[in-house]
C-alpha positions in Angstrom: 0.0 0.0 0.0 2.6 2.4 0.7 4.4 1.5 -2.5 1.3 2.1 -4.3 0.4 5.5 -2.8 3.5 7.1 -2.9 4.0 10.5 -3.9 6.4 10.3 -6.7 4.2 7.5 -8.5 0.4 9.7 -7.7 0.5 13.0 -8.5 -2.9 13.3 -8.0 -2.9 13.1 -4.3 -0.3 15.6 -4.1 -1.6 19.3 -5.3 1.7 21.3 -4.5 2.9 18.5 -6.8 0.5 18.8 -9.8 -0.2 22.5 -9.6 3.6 23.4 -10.2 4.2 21.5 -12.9 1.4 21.5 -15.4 0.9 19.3 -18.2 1.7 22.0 -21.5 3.1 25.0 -21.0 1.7 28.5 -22.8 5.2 28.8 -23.7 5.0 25.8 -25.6 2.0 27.0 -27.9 2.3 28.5 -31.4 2.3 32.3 -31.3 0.1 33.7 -34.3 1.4 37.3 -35.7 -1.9 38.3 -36.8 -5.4 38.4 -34.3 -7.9 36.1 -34.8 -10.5 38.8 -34.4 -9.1 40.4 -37.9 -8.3 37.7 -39.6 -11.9 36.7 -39.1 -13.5 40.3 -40.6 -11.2 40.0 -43.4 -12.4 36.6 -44.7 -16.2 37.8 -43.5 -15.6 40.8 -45.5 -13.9 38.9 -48.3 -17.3 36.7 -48.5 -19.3 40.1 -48.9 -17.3 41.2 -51.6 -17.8 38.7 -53.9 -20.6 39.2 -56.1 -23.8 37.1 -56.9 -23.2 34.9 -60.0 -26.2 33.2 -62.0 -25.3 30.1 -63.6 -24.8 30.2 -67.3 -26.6 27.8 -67.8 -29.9 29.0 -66.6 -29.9 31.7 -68.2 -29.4 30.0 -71.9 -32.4 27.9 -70.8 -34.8 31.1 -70.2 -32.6 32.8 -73.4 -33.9 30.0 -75.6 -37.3 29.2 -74.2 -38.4 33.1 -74.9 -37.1 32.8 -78.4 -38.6 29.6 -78.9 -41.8 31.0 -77.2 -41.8 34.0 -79.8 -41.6 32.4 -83.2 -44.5 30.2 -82.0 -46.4 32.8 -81.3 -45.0 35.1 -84.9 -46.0 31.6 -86.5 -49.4 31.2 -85.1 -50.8 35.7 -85.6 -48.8 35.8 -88.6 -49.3 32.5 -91.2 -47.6 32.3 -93.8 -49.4 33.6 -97.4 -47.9 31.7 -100.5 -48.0 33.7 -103.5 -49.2 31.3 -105.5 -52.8 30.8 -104.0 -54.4 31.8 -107.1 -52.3 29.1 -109.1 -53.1 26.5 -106.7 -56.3 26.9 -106.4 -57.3 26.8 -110.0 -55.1 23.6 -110.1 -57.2 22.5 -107.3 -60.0 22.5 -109.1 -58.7 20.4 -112.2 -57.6 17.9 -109.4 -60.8 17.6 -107.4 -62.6 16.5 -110.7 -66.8 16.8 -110.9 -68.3 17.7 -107.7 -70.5 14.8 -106.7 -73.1 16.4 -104.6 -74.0 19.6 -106.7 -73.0 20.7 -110.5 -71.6 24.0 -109.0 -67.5 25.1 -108.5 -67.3 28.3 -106.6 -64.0 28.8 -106.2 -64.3 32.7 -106.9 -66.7 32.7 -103.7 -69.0 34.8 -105.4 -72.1 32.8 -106.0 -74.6 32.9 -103.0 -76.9 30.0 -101.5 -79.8 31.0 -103.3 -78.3 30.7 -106.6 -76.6 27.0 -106.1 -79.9 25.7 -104.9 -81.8 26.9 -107.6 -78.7 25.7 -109.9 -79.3 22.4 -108.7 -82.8 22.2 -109.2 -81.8 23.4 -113.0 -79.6 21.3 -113.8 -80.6 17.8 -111.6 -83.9 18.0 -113.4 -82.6 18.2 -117.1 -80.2 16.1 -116.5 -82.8 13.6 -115.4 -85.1 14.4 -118.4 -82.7 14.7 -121.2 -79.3 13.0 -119.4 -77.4 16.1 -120.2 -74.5 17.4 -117.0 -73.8 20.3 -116.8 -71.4 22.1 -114.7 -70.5 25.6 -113.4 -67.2 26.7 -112.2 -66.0 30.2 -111.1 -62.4 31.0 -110.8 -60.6 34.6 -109.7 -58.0 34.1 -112.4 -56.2 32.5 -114.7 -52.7 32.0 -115.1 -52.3 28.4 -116.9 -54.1 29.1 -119.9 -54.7 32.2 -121.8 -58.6 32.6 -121.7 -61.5 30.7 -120.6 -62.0 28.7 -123.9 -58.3 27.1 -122.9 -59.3 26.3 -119.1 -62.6 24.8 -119.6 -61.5 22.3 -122.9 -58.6 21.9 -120.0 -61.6 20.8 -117.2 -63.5 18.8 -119.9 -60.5 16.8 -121.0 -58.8 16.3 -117.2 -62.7 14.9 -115.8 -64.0 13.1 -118.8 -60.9 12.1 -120.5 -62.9 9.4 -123.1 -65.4 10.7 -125.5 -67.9 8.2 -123.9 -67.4 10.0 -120.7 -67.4 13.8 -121.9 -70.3 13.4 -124.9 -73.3 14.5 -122.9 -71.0 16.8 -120.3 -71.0 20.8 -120.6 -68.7 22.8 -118.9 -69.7 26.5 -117.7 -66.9 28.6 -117.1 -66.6 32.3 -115.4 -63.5 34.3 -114.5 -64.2 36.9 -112.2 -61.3 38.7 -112.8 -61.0 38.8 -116.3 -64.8 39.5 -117.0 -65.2 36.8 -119.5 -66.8 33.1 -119.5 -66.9 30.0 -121.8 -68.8 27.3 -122.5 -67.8 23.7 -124.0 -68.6 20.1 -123.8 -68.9 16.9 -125.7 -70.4 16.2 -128.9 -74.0 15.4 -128.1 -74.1 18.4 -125.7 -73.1 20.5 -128.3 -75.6 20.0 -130.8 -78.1 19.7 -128.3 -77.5 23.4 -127.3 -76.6 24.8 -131.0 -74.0 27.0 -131.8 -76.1 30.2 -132.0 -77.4 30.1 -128.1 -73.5 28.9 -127.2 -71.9 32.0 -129.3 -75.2 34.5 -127.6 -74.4 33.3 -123.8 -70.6 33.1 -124.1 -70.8 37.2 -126.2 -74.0 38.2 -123.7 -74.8 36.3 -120.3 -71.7 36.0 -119.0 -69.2 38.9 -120.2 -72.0 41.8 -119.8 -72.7 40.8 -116.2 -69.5 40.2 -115.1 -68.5 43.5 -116.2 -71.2 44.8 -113.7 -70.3 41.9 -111.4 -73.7 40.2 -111.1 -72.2 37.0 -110.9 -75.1 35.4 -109.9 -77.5 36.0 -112.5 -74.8 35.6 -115.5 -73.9 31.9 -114.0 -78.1 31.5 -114.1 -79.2 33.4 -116.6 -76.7 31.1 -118.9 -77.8 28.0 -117.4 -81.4 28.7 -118.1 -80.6 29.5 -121.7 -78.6 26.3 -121.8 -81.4 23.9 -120.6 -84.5 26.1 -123.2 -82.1 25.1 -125.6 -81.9 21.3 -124.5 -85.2 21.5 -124.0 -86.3 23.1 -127.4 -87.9 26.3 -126.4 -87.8 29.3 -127.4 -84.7 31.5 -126.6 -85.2 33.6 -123.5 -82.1 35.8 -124.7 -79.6 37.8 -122.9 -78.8 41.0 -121.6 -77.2 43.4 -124.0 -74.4 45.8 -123.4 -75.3 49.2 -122.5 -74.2 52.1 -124.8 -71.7 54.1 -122.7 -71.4 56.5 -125.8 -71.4 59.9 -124.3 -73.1 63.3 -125.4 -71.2 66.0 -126.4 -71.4 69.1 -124.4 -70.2 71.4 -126.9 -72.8 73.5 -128.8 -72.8 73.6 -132.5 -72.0 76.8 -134.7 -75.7 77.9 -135.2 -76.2 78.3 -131.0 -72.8 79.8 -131.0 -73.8 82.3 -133.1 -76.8 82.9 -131.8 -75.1 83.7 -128.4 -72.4 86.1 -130.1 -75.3 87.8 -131.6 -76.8 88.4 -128.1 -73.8 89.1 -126.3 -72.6 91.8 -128.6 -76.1 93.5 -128.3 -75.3 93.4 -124.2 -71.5 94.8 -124.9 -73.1 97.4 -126.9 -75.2 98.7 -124.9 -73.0 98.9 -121.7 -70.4 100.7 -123.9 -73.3 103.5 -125.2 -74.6 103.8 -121.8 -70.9 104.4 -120.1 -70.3 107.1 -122.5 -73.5 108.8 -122.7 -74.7 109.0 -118.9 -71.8 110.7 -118.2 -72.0 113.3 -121.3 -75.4 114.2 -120.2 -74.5 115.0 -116.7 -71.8 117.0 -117.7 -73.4 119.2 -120.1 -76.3 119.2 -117.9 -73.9 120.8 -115.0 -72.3 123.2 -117.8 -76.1 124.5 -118.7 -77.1 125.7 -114.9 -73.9 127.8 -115.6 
């Protein structure tokens, strides 16, 4: 026990012991130049320097989401227009062939619903007496074929391209723009209808109301003078083309020179009485002297 509790061996139990010599000496502890205070506000202040930086590559993202965003929207308020609208559609109707429910092709857009009913009544009903098809087409314009003649032999040929198929088939053909119509069809048609009522609708019906843009009645008029023809009546006839010869407003040389006549009787007479009035007031005056 006394081996065990000596002091050498327990410092513990001796404080004078373990007071005076400590463990680690201040002395033996790295001295730092610089405060700890400052060097903490420099990094702290360091850290408020720096600025705020957005990733890159976020803001690419939102840069090409808006522009995507934009041309949708420049896509979808501002379509495209091709320049060739009026080609295509007169293609489109070569390509769509006959129509199948009615005999009427308004691709001008200017026939109304009045006039393709009673179109269809017209034409359904001859064609079920006399088994003659007609059909009526209306374009804006032309850019394939010189004139009308040229686009509707075109139709006839590209939707009846045998004879068997085209022999009792009339095309009616009206361009808006131009002011001018034909008519042709297959051999039976043709002498069914007679050249004279086919030269009278294509010179009268159709150019003479175009020109005044009654589109409507120059596509029915011409249809109703088609099927009197089928039929065998007499012809109802067309409109005719107003004189636009104007009057002349100049007068002729006998009212000319009755107005000379007249206006050198008014000169005259101004003349005399400028002269005279003030001769008789003068000699008047000189006479009280």
């Amino acid at each position: 026990m006394e081996t065990i509790l000596s002091p050498p061996f327990s410092p513990l139990f001796n404080p004078k012991t373990s007071l005076s010599k400590p463990f680690l000496s201040l002395s033996h502890l790295p001295r730092s130049t610089k405060p700890i205070c400052c060097s903490l506000r420099k990094q702290h202040s360091q850290i408020e320097k720096q600025p705020f930086s957005v990733p890159k590559s976020w803001v690419s993202h939102v840069q090409q989401g808006l522009a995507a965003l934009a041309i949708s929207l420049a896509l979808n308020f501002c379509p495209v227009v091709s320049s060739d609208s009026a080609l295509a559609s007169e293609f489109d109707v070569l390509n769509e062939g006959p129509p199948k429910d009615s005999y009427v092709v308004d691709d001008a857009g200017v026939l109304s619903r009045v006039t393709k009913s009673d179109l269809k009544a017209l034409l359904s009903d001859v064609e079920k007496r006399k088994g003659f098809h007609i059909n009526v087409i209306t374009v804006r314009k032309l850019t394939s074929k010189a004139d009308a003649f040229e686009y509707a032999d075109q139709v006839l040929e590209k939707w009846y391209p045998s004879v068997e198929q085209g022999n009792d088939k009339g095309i009616v053909v009206l361009v808006t723009s131009q002011k001018e119509g034909a008519i042709t069809g297959g051999p039976d048609f043709v002498k069914a209808v007679g050249d004279t009522v086919l030269d009278a609708t294509v010179s009268e019906n159709l150019p003479v109301l175009a020109t005044e843009e009654k589109y409507n009645e120059a596509v029915f008029s011409t249809a109703r003078r088609l099927v009197a023809a089928i039929d065998g009546l007499p012809d109802p006839g067309g409109p005719q083309l107003k004189d636009s010869k104007r009057e002349s407003n100049f007068k002729s040389r006998e009212e000319t020179d009755e107005k000379r006549g007249q206006f050198t009787l008014v000169v005259g007479g101004l003349l005399v009485i400028a002269f005279v009035v003030p001769m008789a007031q003068y000699y008047a005056y000189v006479s009280k002297k």
